[in-house]
MIVOPA-25302 format. One record per residue (C-alpha): residue number from 1; residue in three letters; y, x, z. Coordinates in steps of 0.25 Angstrom, whole numbers. Each point is the difference from the previous one (the first is absolute). Last residue first. Example, Ala and Ser with C-alpha at 12.3 -4.5 7.8 and 13.67 -1.06 7.14 Angstrom:
BEGIN
- 2 / Ser / -4 / 55 / 29
- 1 / Ala / -14 / -6 / 2
end
This chain:
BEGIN
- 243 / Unk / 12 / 87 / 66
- 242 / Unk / 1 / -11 / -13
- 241 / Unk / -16 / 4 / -3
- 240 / Unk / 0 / -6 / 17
- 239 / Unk / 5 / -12 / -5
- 238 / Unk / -9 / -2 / -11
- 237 / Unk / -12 / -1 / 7
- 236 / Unk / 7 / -8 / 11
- 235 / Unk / 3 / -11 / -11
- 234 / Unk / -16 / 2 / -8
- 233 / Unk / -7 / -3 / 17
- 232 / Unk / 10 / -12 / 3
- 231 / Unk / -3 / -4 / -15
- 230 / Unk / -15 / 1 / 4
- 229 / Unk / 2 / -7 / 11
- 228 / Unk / 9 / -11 / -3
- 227 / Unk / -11 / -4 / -12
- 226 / Unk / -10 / -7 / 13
- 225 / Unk / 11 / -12 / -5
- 224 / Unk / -5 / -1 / -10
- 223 / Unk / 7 / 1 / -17
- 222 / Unk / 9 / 13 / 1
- 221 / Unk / -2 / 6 / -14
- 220 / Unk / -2 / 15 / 1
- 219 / Unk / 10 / 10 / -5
- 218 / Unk / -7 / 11 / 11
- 217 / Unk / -10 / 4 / -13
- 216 / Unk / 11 / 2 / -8
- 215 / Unk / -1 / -4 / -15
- 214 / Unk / -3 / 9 / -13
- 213 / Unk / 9 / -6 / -10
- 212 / Unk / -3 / -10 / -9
- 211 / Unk / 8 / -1 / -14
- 210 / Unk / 5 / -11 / -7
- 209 / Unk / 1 / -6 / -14
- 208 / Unk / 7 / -13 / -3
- 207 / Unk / -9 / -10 / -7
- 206 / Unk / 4 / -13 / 6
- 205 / Unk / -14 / -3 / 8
- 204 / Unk / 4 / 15 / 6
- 203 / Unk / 12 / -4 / 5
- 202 / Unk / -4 / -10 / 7
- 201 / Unk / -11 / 6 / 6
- 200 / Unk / 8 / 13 / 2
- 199 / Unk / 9 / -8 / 9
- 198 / Unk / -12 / -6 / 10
- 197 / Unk / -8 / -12 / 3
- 196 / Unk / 3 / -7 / -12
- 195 / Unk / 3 / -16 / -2
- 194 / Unk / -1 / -6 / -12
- 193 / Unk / 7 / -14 / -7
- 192 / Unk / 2 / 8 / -13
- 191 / Unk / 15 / -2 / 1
- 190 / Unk / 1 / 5 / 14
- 189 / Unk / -10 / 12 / -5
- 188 / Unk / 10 / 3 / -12
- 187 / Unk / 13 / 0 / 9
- 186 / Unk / -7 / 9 / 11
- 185 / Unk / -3 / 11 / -11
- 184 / Unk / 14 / -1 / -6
- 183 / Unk / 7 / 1 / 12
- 182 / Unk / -9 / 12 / 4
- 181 / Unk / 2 / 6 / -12
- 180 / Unk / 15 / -1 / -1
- 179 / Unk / 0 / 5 / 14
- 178 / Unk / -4 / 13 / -3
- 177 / Unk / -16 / 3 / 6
- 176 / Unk / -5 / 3 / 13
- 175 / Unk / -13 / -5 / 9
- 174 / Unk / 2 / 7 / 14
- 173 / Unk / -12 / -4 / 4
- 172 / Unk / -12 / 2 / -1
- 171 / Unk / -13 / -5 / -10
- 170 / Unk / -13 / 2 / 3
- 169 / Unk / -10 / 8 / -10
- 168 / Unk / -9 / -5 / -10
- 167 / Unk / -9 / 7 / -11
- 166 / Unk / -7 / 10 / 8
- 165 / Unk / -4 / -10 / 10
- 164 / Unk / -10 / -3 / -11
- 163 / Unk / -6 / -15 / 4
- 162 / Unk / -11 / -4 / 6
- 161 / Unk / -4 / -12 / -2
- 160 / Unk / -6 / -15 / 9
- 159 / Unk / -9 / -8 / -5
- 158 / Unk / 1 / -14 / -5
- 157 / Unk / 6 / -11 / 9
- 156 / Unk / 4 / 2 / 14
- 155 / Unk / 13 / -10 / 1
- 154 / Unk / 8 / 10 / -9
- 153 / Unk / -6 / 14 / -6
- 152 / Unk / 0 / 10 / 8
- 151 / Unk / 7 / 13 / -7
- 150 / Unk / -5 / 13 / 7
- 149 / Unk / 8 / 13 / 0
- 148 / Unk / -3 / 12 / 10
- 147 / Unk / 10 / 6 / 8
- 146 / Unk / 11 / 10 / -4
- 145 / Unk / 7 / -7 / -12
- 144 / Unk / 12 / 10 / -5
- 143 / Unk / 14 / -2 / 4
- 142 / Unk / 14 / -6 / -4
- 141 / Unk / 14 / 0 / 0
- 140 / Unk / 9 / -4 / -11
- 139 / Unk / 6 / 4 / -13
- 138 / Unk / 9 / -7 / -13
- 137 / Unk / 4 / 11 / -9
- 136 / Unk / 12 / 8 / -2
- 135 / Unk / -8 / 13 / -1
- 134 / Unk / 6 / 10 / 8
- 133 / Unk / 11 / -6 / 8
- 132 / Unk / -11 / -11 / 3
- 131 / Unk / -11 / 11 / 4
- 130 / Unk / 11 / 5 / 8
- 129 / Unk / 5 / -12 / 7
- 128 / Unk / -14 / -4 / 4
- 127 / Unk / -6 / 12 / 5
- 126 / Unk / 14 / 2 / 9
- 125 / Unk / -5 / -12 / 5
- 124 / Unk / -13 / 2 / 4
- 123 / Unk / 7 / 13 / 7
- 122 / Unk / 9 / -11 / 10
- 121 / Unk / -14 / -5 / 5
- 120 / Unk / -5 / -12 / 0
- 119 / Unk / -3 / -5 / 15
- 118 / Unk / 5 / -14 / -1
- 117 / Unk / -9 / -7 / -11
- 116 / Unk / 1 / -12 / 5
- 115 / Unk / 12 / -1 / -6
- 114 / Unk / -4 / -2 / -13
- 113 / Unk / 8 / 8 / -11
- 112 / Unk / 6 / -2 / -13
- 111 / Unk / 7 / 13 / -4
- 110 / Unk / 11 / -6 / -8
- 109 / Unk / 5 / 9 / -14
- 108 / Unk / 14 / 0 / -4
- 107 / Unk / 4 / 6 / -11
- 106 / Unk / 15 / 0 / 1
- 105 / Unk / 12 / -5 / -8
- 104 / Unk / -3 / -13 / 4
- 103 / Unk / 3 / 3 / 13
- 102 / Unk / -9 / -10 / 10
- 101 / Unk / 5 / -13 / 7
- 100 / Unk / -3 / -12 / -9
- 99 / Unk / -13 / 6 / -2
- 98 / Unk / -3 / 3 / 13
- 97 / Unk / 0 / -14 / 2
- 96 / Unk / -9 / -5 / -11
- 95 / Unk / -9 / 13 / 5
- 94 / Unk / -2 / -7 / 16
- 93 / Unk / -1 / -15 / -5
- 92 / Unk / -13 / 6 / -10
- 91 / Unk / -4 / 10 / 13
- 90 / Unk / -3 / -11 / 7
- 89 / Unk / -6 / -10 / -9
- 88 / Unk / -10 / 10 / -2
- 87 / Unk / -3 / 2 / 14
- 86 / Unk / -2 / -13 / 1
- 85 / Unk / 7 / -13 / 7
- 84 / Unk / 14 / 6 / -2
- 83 / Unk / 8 / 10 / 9
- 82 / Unk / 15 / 0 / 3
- 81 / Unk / 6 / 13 / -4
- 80 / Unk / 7 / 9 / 10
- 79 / Unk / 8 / 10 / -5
- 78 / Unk / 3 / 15 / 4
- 77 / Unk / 10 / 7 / -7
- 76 / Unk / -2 / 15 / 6
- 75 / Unk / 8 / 7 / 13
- 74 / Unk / -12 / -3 / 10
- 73 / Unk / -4 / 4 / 13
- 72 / Unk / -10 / -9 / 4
- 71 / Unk / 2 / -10 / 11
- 70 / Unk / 6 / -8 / -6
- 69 / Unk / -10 / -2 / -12
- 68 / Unk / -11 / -4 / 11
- 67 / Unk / 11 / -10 / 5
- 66 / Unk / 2 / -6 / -14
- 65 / Unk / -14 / -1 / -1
- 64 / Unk / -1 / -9 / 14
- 63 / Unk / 11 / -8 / -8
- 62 / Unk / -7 / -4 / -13
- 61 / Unk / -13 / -2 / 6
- 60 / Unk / -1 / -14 / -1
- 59 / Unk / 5 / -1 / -15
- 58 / Unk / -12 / 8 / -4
- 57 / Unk / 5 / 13 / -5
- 56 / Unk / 2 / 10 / -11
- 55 / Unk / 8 / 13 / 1
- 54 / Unk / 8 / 6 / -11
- 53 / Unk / 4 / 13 / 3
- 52 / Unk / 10 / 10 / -6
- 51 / Unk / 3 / 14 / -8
- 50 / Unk / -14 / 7 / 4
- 49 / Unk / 0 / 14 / -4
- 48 / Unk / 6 / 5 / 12
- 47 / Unk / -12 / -5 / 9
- 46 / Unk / 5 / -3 / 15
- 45 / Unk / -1 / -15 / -4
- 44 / Unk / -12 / -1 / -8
- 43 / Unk / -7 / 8 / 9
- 42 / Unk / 5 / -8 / 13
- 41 / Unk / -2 / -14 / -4
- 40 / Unk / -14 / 0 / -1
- 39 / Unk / 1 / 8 / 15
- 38 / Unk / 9 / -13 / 6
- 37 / Unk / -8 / -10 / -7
- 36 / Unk / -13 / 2 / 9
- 35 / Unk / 11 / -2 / 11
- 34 / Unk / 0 / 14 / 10
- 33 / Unk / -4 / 4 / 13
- 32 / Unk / -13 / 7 / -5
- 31 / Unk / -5 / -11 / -6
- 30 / Unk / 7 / -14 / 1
- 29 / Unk / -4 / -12 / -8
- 28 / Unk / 12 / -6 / -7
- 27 / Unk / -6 / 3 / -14
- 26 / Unk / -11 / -8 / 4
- 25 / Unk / 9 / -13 / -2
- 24 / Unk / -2 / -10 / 11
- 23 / Unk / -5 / -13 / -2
- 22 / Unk / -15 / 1 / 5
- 21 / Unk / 1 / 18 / 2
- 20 / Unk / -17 / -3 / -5
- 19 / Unk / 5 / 13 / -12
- 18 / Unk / -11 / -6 / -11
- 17 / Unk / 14 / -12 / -1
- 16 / Unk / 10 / 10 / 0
- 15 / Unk / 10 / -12 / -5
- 14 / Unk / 6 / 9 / -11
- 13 / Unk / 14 / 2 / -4
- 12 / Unk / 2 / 15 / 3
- 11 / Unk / -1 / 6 / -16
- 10 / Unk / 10 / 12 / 1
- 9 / Unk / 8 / 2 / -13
- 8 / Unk / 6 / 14 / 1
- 7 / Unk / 9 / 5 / -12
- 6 / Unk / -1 / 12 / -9
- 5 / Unk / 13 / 4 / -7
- 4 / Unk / -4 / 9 / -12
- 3 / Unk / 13 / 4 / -9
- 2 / Unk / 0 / -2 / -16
- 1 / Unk / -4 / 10 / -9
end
């Protein structure tokens, strides 16, 4: 059986347009002294499981990330990618250039995750890589639906449903898979003209199995700018578990 080498690809490219930070990234906000980046960075820096870091990026905030980067220590391969105009589009140009730079001789699985996701812990990790050790299968985050479901149907016509909440739940990242099938799976949607919101989409319209794992409450998706204090609230939470 071949070795598992797990690689980072952080997804940073995005205008942060539900953020109100005008041309800014949101990732550059501060909370408790520190770039949003900075904490994202962090658990995939500091864990021993992760071989390296591919970080997309939107050509203006090539060098404010360079600095976030700096000012973390660091002895991992940490590249930055120039960013598409999706989120698709970037992880596509981020997997062709892992691909020229991976051991072949490995399987290499590429946690795809959002950056605006900075509070995930280091033990949602250490969930992944050993449900991946364990059953080589593709797996990402998730958790259940809370509040009640309603779909509303467009422009006020017909009525509107309930649906079974049972029967959804909202995805997470990471999102994990080998790179073959991730290459594969970003191939098939370029070919077929279709853009997906998320890896498991694409993988899944491709036929690859995955699994969903039970996803952190604190690995919330950063989207307004009123966001900075529950993340402010999740970091100090998890700095005083580090005590």
């Amino acid at each position: 059986m071949r070795k598992l080498n797990y690689i980072a690809l952080i997804t940073a490219a995005g205008n942060s347009e539900r953020f109100d930070s005008g041309k800014n990234s949101k990732l550059l906000s501060t909370v408790l002294g520190k770039p949003v980046l900075y904490y994202c960075l962090r658990t995939f820096i500091e864990h021993d499981k992760i071989s390296e870091i591919y970080l997309t990026t939107r050509p203006q905030d090539v060098n404010q990330f360079a600095e976030v980067l700096q000012s973390l220590p660091n002895d991992k391969p940490i590249f930055i990618v120039e960013g598409g105009q999706s989120r698709q589009e970037s992880v596509t140009k981020a997997l062709s250039i892992i691909a020229k730079n991976v051991t072949l001789e490995f399987d290499n699985y590429i946690l795809v995750h959002d950056a605006a996701r900075p509070a995930l812990p280091a033990s949602s990790v250490d969930e992944i890589t050993k449900e991946i050790a364990a059953r080589h299968s593709a797996v990402a985050l998730a958790r259940p639906v809370t509040d009640t479901l309603r779909r509303v149907p467009p422009f006020g016509d017909g009525r509107p449903s309930t649906l079974n909440r049972d029967e959804y739940c909202l995805m997470q990242t990471p999102q994990v898979a080998k790179l073959e099938y991730l290459l594969a799976a970003m191939a098939e949607a370029r070919s077929k003209k279709v853009e997906y919101t998320d890896e498991i989409a694409a993988l899944e319209a491709c036929g690859f199995p995955y699994r969903l794992l039970m996803g952190p409450q604190c690995n919330f998706k950063l989207t307004h700018r009123e966001d900075l204090k529950l993340l402010e609230f999740y970091l100090r939470q998890q700095m005083s578990d580090e005590i």
